[in-house]
C-alpha positions in Angstrom: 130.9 34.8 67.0 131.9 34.5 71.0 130.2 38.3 71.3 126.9 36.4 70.9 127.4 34.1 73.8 129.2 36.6 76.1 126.7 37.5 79.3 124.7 40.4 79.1 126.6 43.0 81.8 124.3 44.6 84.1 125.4 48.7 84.0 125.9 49.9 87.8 124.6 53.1 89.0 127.1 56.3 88.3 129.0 57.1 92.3 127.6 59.3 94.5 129.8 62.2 95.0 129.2 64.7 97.5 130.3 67.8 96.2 128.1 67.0 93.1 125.3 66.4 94.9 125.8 69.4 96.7 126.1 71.0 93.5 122.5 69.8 92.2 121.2 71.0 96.0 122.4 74.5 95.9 121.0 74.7 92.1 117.4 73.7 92.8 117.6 76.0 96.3 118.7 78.6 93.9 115.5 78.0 92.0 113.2 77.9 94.6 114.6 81.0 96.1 113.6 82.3 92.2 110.5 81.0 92.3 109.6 82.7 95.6 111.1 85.8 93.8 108.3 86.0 91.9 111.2 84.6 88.5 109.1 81.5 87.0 110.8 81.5 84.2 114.1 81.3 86.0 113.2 78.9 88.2 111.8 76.5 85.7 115.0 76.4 83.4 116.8 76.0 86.5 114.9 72.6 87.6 114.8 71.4 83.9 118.5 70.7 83.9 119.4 67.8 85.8 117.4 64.6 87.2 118.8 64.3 90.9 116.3 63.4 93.4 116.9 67.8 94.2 116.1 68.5 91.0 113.3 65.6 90.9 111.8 67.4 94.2 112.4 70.9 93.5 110.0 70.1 90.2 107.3 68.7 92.7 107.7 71.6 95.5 107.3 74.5 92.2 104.1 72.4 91.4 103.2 71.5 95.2 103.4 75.4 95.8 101.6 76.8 92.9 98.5 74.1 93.9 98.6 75.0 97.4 98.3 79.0 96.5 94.7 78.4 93.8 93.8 75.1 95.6 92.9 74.5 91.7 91.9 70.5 91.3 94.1 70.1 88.2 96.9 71.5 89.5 96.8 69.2 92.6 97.0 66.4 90.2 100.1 67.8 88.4 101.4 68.2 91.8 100.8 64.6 92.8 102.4 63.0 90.0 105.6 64.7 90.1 105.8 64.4 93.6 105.2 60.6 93.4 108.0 60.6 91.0 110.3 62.5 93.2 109.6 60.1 96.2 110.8 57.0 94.6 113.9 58.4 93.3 114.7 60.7 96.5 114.4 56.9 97.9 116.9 55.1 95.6 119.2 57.6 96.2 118.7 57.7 99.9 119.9 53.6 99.7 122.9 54.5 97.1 123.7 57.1 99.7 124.2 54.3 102.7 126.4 51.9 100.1 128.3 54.6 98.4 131.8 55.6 100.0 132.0 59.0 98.0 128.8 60.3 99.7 128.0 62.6 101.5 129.4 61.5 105.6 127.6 63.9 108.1 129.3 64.0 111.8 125.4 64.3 112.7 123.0 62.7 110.6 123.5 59.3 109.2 124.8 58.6 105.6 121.5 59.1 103.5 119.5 61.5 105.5 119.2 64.0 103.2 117.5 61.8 100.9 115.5 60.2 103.5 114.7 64.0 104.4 113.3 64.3 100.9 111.4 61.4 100.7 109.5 62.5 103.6 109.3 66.2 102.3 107.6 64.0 99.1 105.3 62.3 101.1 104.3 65.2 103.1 103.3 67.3 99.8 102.0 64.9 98.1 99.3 64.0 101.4 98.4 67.4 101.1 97.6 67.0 97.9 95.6 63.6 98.6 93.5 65.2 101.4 92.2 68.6 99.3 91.5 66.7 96.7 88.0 65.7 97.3 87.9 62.1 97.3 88.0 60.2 100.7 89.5 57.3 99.7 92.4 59.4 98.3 92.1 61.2 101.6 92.8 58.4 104.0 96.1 57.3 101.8 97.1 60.9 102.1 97.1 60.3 106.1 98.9 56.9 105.3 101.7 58.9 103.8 101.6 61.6 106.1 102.3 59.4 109.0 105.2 58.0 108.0 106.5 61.5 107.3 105.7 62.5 110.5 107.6 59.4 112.0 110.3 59.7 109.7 110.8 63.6 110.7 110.8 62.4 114.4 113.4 59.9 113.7 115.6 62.6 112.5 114.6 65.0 115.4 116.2 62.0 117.8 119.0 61.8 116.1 119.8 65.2 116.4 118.6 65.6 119.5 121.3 63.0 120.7 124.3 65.0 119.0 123.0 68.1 120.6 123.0 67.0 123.9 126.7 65.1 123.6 127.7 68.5 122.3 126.3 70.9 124.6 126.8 68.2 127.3 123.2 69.3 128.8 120.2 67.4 128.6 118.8 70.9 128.4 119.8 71.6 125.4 117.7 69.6 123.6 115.7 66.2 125.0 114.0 63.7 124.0 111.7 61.3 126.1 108.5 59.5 125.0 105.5 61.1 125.8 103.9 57.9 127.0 105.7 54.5 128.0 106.6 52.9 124.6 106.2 49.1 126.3 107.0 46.5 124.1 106.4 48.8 121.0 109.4 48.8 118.8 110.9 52.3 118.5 109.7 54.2 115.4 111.7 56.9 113.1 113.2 56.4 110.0 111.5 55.2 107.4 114.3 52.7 106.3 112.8 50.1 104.2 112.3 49.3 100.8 108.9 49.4 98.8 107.0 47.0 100.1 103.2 45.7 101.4 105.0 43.8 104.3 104.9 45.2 107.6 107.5 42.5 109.7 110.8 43.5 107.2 112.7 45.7 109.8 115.9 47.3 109.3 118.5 49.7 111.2 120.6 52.9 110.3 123.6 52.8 112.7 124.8 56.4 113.3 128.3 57.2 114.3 127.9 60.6 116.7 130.9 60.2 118.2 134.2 58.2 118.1 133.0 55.3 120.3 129.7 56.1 120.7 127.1 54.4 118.3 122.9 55.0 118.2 120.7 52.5 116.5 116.9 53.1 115.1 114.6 50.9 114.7 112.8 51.4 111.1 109.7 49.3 109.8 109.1 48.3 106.6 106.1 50.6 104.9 105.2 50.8 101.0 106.6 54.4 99.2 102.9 54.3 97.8 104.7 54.3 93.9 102.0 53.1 90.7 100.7 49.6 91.2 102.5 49.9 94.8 99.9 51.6 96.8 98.9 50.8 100.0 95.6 48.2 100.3 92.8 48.5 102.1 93.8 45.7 104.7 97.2 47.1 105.2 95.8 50.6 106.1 93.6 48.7 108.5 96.2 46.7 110.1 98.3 49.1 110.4 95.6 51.7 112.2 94.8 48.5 114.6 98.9 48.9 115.9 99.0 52.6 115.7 98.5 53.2 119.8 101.6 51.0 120.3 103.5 53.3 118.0 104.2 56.6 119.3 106.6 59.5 118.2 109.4 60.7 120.8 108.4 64.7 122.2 111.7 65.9 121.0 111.7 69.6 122.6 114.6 71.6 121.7 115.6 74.9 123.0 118.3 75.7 120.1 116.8 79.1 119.4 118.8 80.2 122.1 121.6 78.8 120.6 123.9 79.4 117.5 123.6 76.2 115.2 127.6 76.9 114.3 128.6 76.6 117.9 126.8 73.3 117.8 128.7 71.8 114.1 126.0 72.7 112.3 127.5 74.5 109.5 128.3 72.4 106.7 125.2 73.0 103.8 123.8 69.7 103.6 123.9 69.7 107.1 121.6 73.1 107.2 119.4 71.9 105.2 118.9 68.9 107.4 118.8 70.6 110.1 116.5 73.9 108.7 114.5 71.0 106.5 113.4 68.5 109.4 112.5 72.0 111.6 110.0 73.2 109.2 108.3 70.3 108.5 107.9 69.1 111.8 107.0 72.6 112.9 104.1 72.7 110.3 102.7 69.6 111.4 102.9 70.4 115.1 101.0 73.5 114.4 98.6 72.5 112.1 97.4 69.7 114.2 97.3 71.5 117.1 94.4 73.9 114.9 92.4 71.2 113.8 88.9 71.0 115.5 86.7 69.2 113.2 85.3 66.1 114.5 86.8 64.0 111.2 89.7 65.2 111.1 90.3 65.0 114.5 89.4 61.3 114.6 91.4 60.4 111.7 94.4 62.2 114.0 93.5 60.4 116.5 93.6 57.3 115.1 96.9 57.7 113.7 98.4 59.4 116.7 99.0 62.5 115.5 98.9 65.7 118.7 99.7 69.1 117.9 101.6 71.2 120.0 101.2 74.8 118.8 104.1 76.2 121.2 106.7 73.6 120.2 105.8 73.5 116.4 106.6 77.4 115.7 109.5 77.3 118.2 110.9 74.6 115.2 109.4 77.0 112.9 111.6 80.0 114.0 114.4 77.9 114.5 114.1 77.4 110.7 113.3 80.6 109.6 117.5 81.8 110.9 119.0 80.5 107.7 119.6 82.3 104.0 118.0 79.2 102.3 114.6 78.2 100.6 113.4 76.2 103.5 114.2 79.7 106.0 112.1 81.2 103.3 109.1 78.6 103.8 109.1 78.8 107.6 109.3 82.9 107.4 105.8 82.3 104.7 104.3 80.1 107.2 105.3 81.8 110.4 103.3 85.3 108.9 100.7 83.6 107.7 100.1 81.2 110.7 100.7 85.3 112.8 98.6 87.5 110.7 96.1 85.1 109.6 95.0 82.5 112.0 96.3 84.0 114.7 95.3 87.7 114.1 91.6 85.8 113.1 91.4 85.0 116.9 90.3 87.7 119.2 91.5 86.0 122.7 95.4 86.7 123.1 98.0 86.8 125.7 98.3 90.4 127.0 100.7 89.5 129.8 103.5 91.6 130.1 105.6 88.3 128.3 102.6 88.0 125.2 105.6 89.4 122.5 107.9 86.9 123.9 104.7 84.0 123.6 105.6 82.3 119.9 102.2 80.6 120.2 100.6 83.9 120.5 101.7 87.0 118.6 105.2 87.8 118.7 104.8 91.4 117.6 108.4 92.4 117.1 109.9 89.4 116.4 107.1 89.0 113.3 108.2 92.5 112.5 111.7 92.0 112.1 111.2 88.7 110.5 109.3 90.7 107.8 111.6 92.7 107.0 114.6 90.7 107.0 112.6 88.8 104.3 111.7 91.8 101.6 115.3 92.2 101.7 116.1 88.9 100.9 113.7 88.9 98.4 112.3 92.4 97.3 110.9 91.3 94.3 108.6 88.6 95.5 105.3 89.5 95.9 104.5 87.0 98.7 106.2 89.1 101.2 104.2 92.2 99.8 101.0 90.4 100.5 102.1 89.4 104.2 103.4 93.2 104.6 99.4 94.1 103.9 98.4 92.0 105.8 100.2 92.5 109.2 99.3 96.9 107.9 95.6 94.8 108.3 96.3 93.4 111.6 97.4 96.7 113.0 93.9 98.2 112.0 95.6 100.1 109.0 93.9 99.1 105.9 94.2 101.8 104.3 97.7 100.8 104.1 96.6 97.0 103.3 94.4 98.2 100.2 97.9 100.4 98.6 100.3 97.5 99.0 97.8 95.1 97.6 96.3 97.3 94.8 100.1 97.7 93.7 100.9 93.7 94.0 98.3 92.5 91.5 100.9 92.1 88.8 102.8 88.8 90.1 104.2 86.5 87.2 102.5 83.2 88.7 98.9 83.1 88.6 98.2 82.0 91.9 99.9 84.6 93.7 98.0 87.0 91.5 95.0 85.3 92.6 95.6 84.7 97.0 96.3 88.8 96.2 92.8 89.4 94.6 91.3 87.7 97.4 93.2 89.7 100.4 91.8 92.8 98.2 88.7 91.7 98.3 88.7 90.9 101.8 90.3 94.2 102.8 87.8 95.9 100.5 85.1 94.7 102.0 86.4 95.6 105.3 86.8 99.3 104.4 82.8 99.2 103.0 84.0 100.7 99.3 81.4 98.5 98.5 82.0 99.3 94.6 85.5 98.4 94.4 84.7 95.4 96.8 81.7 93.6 94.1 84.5 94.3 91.1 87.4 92.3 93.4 85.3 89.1 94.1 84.0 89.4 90.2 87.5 89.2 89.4 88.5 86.8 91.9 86.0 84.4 89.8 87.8 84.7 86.7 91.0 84.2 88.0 89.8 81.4 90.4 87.4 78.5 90.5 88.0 77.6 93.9 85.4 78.7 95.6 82.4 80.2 92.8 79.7 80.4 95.6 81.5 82.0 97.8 82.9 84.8 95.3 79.1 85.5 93.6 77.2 85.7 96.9 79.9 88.3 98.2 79.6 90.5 95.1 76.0 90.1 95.6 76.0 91.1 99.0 78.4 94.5 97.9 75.7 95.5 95.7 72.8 94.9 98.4 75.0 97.8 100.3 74.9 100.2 97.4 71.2 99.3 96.6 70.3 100.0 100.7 72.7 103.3 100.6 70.1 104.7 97.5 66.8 103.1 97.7 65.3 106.0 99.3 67.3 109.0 97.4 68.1 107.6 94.2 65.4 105.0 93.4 66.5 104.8 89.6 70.1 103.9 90.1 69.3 101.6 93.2 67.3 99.5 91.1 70.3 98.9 89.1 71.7 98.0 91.8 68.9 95.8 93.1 69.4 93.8 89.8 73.2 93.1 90.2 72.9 92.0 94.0 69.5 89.5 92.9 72.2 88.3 90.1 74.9 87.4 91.9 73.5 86.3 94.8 71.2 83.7 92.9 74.4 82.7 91.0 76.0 81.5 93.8 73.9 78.7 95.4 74.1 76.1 92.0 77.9 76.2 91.5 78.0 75.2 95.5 79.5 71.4 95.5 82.1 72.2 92.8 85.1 72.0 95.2 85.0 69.3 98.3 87.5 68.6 101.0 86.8 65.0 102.2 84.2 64.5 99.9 82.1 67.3 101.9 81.2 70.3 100.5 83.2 73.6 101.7 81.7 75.5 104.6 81.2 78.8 102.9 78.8 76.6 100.2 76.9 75.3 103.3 76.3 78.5 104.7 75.3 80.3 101.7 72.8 77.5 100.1 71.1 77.6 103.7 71.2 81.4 103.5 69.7 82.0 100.2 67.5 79.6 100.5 65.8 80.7 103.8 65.7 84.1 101.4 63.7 82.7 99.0 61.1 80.9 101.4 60.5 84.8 102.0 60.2 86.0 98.7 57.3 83.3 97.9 55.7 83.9 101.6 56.1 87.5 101.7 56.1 88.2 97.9 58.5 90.4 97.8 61.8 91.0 95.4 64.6 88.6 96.8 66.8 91.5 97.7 63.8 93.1 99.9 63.7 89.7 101.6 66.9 89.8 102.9 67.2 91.2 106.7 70.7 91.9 108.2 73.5 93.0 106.1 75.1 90.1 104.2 78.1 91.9 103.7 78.4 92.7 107.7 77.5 89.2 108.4 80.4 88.3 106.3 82.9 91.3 107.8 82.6 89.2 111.3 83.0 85.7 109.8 86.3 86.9 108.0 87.8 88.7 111.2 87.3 92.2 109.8 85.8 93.3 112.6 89.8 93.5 114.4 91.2 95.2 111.6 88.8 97.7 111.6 89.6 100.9 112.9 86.9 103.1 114.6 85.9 105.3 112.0 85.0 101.5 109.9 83.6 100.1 112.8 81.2 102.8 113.2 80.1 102.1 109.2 79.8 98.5 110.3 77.1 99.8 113.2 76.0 101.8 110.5 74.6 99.3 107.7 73.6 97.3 110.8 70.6 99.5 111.6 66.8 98.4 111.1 65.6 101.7 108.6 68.4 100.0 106.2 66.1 96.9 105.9 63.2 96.8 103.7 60.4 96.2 105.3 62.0 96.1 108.5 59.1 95.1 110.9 59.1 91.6 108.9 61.9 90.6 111.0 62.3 93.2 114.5 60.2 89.7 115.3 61.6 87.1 114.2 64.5 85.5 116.6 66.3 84.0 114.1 67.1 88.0 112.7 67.4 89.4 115.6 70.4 87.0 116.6 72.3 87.4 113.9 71.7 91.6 114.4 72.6 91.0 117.9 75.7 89.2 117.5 77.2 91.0 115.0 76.3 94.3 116.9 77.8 93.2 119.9 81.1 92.5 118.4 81.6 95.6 116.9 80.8 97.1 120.2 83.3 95.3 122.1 85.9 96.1 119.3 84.9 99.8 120.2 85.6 99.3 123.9 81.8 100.0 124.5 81.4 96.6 126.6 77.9 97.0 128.6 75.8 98.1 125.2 77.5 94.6 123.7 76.6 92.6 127.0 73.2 94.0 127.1 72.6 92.9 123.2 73.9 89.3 124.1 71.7 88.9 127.5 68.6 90.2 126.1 68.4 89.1 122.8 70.0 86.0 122.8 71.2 84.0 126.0 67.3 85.1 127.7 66.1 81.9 125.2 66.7 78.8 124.9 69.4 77.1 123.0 67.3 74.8 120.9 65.1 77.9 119.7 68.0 78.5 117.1 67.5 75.2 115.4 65.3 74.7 112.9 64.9 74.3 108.9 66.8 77.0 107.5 67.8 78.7 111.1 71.5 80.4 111.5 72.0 78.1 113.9 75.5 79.9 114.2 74.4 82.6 116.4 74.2 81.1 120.2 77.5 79.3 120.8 79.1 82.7 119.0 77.6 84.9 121.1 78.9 82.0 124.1 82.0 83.3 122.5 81.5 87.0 122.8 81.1 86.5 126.4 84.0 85.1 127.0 85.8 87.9 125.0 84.2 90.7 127.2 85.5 88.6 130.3 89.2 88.6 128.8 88.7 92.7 127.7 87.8 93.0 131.4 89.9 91.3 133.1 92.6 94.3 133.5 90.0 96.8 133.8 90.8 99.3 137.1 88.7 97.4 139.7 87.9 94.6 138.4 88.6 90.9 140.0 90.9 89.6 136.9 90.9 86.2 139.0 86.9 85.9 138.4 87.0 87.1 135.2 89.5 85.0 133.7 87.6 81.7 135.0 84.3 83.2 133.7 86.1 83.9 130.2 87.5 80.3 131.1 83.7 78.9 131.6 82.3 80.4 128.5 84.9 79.3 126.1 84.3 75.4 127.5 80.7 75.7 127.1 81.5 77.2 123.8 83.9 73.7 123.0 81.5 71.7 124.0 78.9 72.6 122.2 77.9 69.0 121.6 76.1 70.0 118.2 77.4 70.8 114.8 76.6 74.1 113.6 77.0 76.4 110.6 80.5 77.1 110.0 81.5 75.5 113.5 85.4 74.9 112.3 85.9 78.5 111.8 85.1 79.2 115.5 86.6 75.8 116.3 89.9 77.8 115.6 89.1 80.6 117.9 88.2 78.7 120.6 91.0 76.5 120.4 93.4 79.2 120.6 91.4 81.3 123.3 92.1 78.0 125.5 95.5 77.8 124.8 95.8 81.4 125.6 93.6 81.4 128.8 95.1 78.1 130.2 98.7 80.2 129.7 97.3 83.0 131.3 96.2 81.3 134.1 99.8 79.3 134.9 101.6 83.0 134.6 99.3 83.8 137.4 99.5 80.6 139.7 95.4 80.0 139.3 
C-alpha cells in the first residue's frame, strides 16, 4: 500500500546536448534549403520529424514564407499560430540552454544565444504577420514584438562586436557606440526574461570572451506575447512613454572585408549566429530606412526605430557569404531590395564608385551573387524570377518574359503566383496587350490579394486593343470595348477586401477615384464608359510600376505611341481639361527623359503643369498625383544633366537637390504618395552621397 502514499516525482526535462541539437539545426536548414528548392514535399517531412525549438521554427518560417509570397489573409493566420508556438518553446530552450552543462558553449556568444536568436527570428515573423494583417490593434502588438526583436538582435550585435574587436585588436574592426548619450537609461539587448507583464524584473547574461575578461547585459523583463499572455493596453502605453530613454547601440561593422574564419567564426552554430543576427538586423535597417508614410513613420518613431539603408545591406551581404538557409534569405532579399525597390527609383549614384555603393546598385556584385545562387540551388524558381528580373532592369524584357513564361510551374503556389504577377508586369511593359489582360485574369484566380487591382489592369489591356481597332476594325473593337467596360467596372466593388492598418491598399484608392471620375463622364457626356476614359490606363500604369526604365527604345516609343490625342475618343473633351492634360504631360515627359530627349520633357513639365498653381490639381475626383511627380521629373532631368559636356554639375546637383525637397515636403497627402515616397527617399540618399564625393 506505501506506493499510494509515495510523492508524486516531478519528471525533469531530457539534457541538452550539443551535437544533438546541432543535429536537429542542420536538419531543418536542410529543409529550408528544400523548400527554397522549390521540394515542398521534402521539406515538410523533413520538419515533421522532431519537435526542437529548430524544428518548431523551421515549421513557422515554411508557413511565414509561403504568407509573405500571396500575402493571402488565411495563410497569415496559419503563419502566426505556429510562429507563436515556436517562440515559447525557442524560449524554454534558450533558459535550459543557460542551466544545462552539455550545451552548446560558444567562445563568442553566451550559452543560449541560439535560442534567444530564434525567439527573436519568432517574433520578427510573427510582427510581420501582425502588421499585414488588417487590424490595427493587431498591428500595434506586431510593433510591440518587433521591438524587442530589434533590441534583442542589437544585444547580440554588441556582443559580437566586443569579440571582434579583442580579436582583431582594432576598434576598426567592428564598433559600437550609442548613437545618442544613453544617461541614466539602463542598457538594452537581450531579451533575457521570463514571460511576464512586469516591466522592473531585470536580469543579466554574463559572457565569458576571454580568459579574464567578462561583459555583462543588462536585459528587462518583457511578455513573449504567448495565449492569455499578450501584452495590455497599459503596458504598451507605458512602455512607449520610456521608449526615448531606451536606445539601441549603432553597431557598424566592417567584417566584409574580413574572413569570418580568421575571426573564430567557424563552428556551425556559431555561423548561424553570426549569418542569423546579420540578416535580420540588416532587413530591419533597410526596411526602415524605406518607410515614408506618415503612420508608419510615427509608430517608428515612437518606438525608436531609424533605418540606415547603407549599414543594413552591408549586414545583408555579410550574410549572404555562407552555404546556409539564412545566406540564402539575405541573397532573396539583397535582389529583391536591387532589382525591385531600387531599380523602381530613377535617381542613382553614377560616380565612378556607384558599383562599389551597397545602398545604391552594386551591378557586379548583384551579378555574381546571382549566379552563385542558381548554382546552389538550380531548381528553385525564386532565383529564376530574380534572374528575369535583373534581364528587366537591364532594359531586356524580352529576356524577362522567356524566363518567366518557362517558371510558371513552381510546386508552391505562391511562387507560382509572385511569377504570374512579374509576367504580367513585364507584359504590360512590352504592350502585348493580349497576353498582358490573360496574365492579370489569371493572376485573379491564383490570387485574392489584390482583385481591384488585377480587374482594372486587364481592363485597361483591352482599352489598348479596343483604341488599336476602333477605326479599322469596328466589329472586333467592340468586342473589345465590352471586355475593357467588364473588367474595369469589376474592379472598383471588390476594393476594401485586403487592408494594411486597417486602410485600404493604395492601388484600391487610386482606382475607385479613377473609375469613378470615369463614370461622372459617362452620365455628363453620355457616352460608353470606355469612350470616357482620356489617357491610356495601361501607360498611366507602365509609369507607376517603373516600366518606363526597363523599357528599351523601341517600347518606349509604343509608350509615346498610345499616349497620343487621335487614340482618345472624343479627344477635344479633354485637350481642355487640366486635370488630363497633367497626367498626359507627366507621363510623356518621362518617357522622354528615359529616351535622352530632355528639353521636349522639360517643355511638357513647364508648360503644362508647373505654369499653374499647385492647388488647381485638387479637387473631387482630381489625380492629384500629377504636380509633386512632375516636381520629381525635374529633379531627374537635373541629375541626367548634371555630367552633360558643359554643363555646371555643381548647379545642377543642388537644383536636382531643391526639387527633390520640395517634392518631400509636399505637406499634403496625395494619391499613391508612398510609392513616390520611396523614390524620393532614395534620390536623397543618393544626392546627399553624391554631394560628399564631391566636397559640396
Amino acid at each position: 500500500m506505501s506506493r499510494w502514499f509515495r510523492s508524486a516525482a516531478t519528471p525533469k526535462a531530457p539534457a541538452m546536448v550539443a551535437e544533438e541539437e546541432d543535429a536537429h539545426l542542420q536538419q531543418v536548414e536542410h529543409a529550408l534549403l528544400q523548400l527554397l528548392n522549390d521540394d515542398i514535399a521534402e521539406a515538410d517531412r523533413i520538419l515533421k520529424q522532431h519537435n526542437s525549438s529548430y524544428h518548431h521554427l523551421g515549421r513557422g518560417i515554411s508557413n511565414f514564407i509561403a504568407s509573405m509570397l500571396g500575402v493571402e489573409k488565411e495563410l497569415l493566420k496559419d503563419a502566426a499560430t505556429t510562429l507563436q508556438l515556436a517562440e515559447n518553446k525557442t524560449w524554454e530552450d534558450m533558459k535550459k540552454a543557460q542551466a544545462s552543462p552539455a550545451a552548446y558553449k560558444s567562445p563568442i556568444y553566451p550559452p543560449g544565444t541560439e535560442y534567444l536568436l530564434c525567439y527573436a527570428i519568432s517574433q520578427l515573423t510573427s510582427a510581420i504577420c501582425a502588421v499585414l494583417s488588417g487590424s490595427v490593434t493587431e498591428a500595434v502588438k506586431g510593433f510591440y514584438k518587433l521591438r524587442k526583436a530589434y533590441l534583442t538582435l542589437d544585444g547580440i550585435m554588441e556582443i559580437e562586436s566586443n569579440y571582434l574587436k579583442k580579436r582583431t585588436g582594432s576598434k576598426d574592426g567592428s564598433l559600437a557606440s550609442p548613437t545618442v548619450p544613453l544617461g541614466h537609461a539602463p542598457r538594452q539587448g537581450l531579451a533575457n526574461s521570463p514571460p511576464s507583464s512586469s516591466h522592473e524584473n531585470q536580469s543579466k547574461i554574463t559572457s565569458e570572451l576571454g580568459a579574464n575578461e567578462k561583459t555583462s547585459i543588462e536585459i528587462q523583463n518583457y511578455p513573449n506575447g504567448s495565449a492569455g499572455n499578450e501584452p495590455r493596453t497599459s503596458d504598451l502605453e507605458c512602455d512607449i512613454e520610456n521608449l526615448s530613454l531606451h536606445n539601441p547601440t549603432r553597431v557598424e561593422s566592417k567584417l566584409l572585408d574580413i574572413d569570418p574564419a580568421s575571426v573564430g567564426i567557424t563552428s556551425h552554430t556559431d555561423i548561424f549566429i553570426h549569418s542569423g543576427t546579420r540578416l535580420c538586423y540588416g532587413i530591419l535597417l533597410v526596411v526602415f530606412s524605406m518607410i515614408e508614410n506618415p503612420l508608419f513613420n510615427r509608430i517608428l518613431y515612437i518606438v525608436g526605430f531609424k533605418g540606415d539603408r547603407e549599414r543594413g545591406t552591408r549586414y545583408l551581404w555579410q550574410a549572404a557569404r555562407f552555404n546556409n538557409f539564412n545566406s540564402a534569405i539575405a541573397g532573396i532579399t539583397l535582389l529583391g531590395y536591387y532589382n525591385g525597390l531600387v531599380g523602381f527609383c530613377d535617381i542613382l549614384p553614377t560616380d565612378p564608385g556607384a558599383d562599389d555603393d551597397l545602398a545604391g546598385y552594386p551591378r557586379a556584385k548583384c551579378k555574381v551573387l546571382l549566379t552563385d545562387m542558381r548554382k546552389r540551388y538550380p531548381d528553385s524558381r525564386l532565383w529564376k524570377m530574380e534572374e528575369a528580373r535583373m534581364h528587366a532592369y537591364n532594359r531586356n524584357l524580352a529576356a524577362a518574359v522567356k524566363i518567366l513564361a518557362d517558371n510558371s510551374d513552381s510546386n508552391m503556389k505562391q511562387i507560382a503566383v509572385i511569377n504570374m504577377f512579374e509576367m504580367s508586369l513585364t507584359t504590360m511593359f512590352i504592350h502585348d496587350y493580349e497576353l498582358c489582360a490573360r496574365s492579370w485574369i489569371q493572376c485573379s484566380e491564383l490570387s485574392s490579394w489584390s482583385p481591384t487591382l488585377y480587374a482594372y489592369l486587364a481592363g485597361a489591356a483591352y482599352v489598348e486593343m479596343y483604341r488599336n481597332l476602333r477605326e479599322s476594325d469596328p466589329t472586333t473593337a467592340a468586342q473589345y470595348k465590352e471586355k475593357a467596360t467588364e473588367y474595369i467596372r469589376k474592379g472598383p466593388p471588390m476594393a476594401g477586401r485586403q487592408k494594411v492598418m486597417s486602410r485600404d491598399l493604395p492601388f484600391d484608392t487610386y482606382i475607385v477615384r479613377k473609375v469613378a471620375k470615369w463614370e461622372e463622364r459617362v452620365k455628363m457626356w453620355q457616352l460608353d464608359l470606355v469612350d470616357a476614359i482620356g489617357v491610356s490606363p495601361l501607360a498611366e500604369m507602365i509609369f507607376f510600376w517603373g516600366g518606363l526604365k526597363k523599357q528599351d527604345a523601341a517600347l518606349l516609343e509604343k509608350t509615346l505611341d498610345i499616349l497620343k490625342w487621335e487614340r482618345v475618343s472624343h479627344a477635344e473633351k479633354f485637350k481642355d481639361d487640366l486635370d488630363e492634360t497633367a497626367i498626359h504631360a507627366v507621363i510623356n515627359a518621362a518617357v522622354l527623359r528615359n529616351l535622352e530627349r530632355r528639353d521636349e520633357a522639360r517643355d511638357f513639365l513647364t508648360g503644362k503643369i508647373l505654369n499653374h498653381d499647385r492647388h488647381e490639381f485638387k479637387g473631387h475626383l482630381k489625380d492629384d498625383w500629377t504636380c509633386p511627380n512632375a516636381h520629381f521629373e525635374m529633379a531627374c532631368l537635373a541629375w541626367k544633366e548634371k555630367d552633360l559636356d558643359g554643363a555646371d554639375h555643381a548647379a545642377k546637383v543642388n537644383d536636382c537637390f531643391e526639387w527633390l525637397e520640395k517634392t518631400q515636403k509636399w505637406g499634403e497627402e496625395y494619391v499613391l504618395n508612398s510609392r513616390m515616397s520611396v523614390k524620393v527617399s532614395t534620390a536623397l540618399n543618393t544626392v546627399k552621397r553624391h554631394k560628399k564625393i564631391m566636397g559640396m
